[in-house]
C-alpha positions as CSV (number, residue, x, y, z in Angstrom):
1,X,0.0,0.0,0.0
2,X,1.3,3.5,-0.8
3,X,2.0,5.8,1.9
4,X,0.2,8.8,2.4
5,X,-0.1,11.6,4.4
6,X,-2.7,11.0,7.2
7,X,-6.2,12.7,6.6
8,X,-6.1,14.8,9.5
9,X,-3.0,15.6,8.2
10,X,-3.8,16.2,4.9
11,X,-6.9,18.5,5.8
12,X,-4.6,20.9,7.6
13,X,-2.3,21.2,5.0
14,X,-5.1,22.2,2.5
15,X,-6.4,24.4,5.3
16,X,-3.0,26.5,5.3
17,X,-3.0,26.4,1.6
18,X,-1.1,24.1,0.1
19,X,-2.0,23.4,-3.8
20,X,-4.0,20.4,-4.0
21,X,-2.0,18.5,-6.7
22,X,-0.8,15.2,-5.9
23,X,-1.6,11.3,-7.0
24,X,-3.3,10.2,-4.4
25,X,-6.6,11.9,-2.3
26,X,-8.9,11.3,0.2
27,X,-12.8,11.0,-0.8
28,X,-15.8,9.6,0.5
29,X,-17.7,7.6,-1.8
30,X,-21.7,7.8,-2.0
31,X,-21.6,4.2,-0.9
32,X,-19.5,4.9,2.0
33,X,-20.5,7.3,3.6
34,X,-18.1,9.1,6.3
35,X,-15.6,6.4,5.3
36,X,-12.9,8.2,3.9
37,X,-10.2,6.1,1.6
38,X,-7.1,7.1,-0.2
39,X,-8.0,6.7,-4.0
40,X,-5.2,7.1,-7.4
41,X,-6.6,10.5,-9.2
42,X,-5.7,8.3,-12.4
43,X,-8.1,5.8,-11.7
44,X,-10.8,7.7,-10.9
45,X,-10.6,11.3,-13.5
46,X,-10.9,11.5,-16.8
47,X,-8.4,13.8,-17.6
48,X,-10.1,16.8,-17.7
49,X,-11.8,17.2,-14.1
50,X,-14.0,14.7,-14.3
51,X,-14.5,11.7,-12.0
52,X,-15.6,8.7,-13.8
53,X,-15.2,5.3,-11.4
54,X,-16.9,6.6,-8.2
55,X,-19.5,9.2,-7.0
56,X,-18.2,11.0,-4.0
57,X,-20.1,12.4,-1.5
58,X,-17.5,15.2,0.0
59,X,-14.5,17.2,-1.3
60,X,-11.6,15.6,-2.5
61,X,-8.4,16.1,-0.2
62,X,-4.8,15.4,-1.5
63,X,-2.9,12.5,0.4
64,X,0.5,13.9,-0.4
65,X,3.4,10.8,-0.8
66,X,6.5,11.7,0.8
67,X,8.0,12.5,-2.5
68,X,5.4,14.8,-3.4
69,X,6.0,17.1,-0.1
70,X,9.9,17.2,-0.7
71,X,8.6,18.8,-4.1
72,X,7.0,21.4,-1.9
73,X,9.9,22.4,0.6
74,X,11.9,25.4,0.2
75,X,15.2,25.0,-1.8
76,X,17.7,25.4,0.6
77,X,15.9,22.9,3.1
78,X,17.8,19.8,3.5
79,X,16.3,16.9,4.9
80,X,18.6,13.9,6.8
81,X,16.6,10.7,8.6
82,X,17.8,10.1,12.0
83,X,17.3,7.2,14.2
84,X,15.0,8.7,17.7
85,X,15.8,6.7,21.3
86,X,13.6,6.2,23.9
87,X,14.3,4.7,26.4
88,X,18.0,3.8,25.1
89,X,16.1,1.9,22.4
90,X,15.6,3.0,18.8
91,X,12.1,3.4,18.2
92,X,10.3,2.1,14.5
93,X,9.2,5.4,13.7
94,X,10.3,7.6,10.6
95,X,11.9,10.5,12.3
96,X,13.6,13.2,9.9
97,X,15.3,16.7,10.9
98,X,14.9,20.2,8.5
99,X,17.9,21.9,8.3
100,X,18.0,25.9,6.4
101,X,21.7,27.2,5.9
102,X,23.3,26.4,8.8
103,X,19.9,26.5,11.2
104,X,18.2,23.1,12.5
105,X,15.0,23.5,13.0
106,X,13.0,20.5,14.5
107,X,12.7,17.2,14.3
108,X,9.6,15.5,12.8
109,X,8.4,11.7,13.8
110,X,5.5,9.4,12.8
111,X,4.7,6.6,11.3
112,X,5.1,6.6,8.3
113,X,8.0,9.2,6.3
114,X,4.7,10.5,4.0
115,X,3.7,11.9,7.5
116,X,6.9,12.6,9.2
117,X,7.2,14.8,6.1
118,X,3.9,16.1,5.9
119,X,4.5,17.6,9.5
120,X,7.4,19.3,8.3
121,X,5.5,21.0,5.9
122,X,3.5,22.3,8.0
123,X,6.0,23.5,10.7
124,X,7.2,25.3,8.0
125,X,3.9,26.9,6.8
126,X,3.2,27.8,10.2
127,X,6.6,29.5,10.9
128,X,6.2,31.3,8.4
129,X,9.4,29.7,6.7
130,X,7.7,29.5,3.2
């Protein structure tokens, strides 16, 4: 399975403005309704606009890939993985750090690196860094 940003996630970004262009969304099918699921925009438009496999019932939401949100960070911002401890163990999580020039800025942790990434996007955006 591909891995997006979260929905929460992916709502807040929209919120704060980020373009909506990306591979993947969230919808909520007619069928299903308040289910949300990640669908592949070229499965489901047409090519023009139009969605042609499923009715939705809300808004369509990007589900950024981790790839897609690097797109979207400043040039300038350099991203390195790191490993996190707790607890003198290493923990599973995707944990990356943002550094601009010569500044580090935070370090971002989740699940999967879509989201780990996804939150530094939107440190950024609320930082006013972009």
């Amino acid at each position: 399975m591909i891995q997006t940003t979260s929905l929460e996630l992916s709502k807040r970004l929209k919120e704060k403005g980020v373009k909506q262009e990306s591979e993947f969304y969230w919808g909520c099918s007619v069928e299903k309704k308040n289910e949300w699921e990640v669908y592949n925009i070229e499965n489901t438009f047409d090519g023009v606009g139009n969605i042609t496999s499923l009715d939705l019932d809300e808004e369509i939401i990007s589900a950024f890939t981790a790839e897609e949100i690097v797109e979207k960070l400043p040039v300038g911002c350099i991203t390195k993985k790191v490993v996190v401890y707790k607890n003198f163990k290493a923990t599973k999580k995707h944990a990356y750090q943002c550094w601009r020039g010569s500044n580090f800025t935070e370090n971002f942790e989740a699940d999967t690196m879509a989201e780990a990434m996804g939150l530094m996007l939107e440190y950024l955006l609320d930082k006013k860094l972009l």
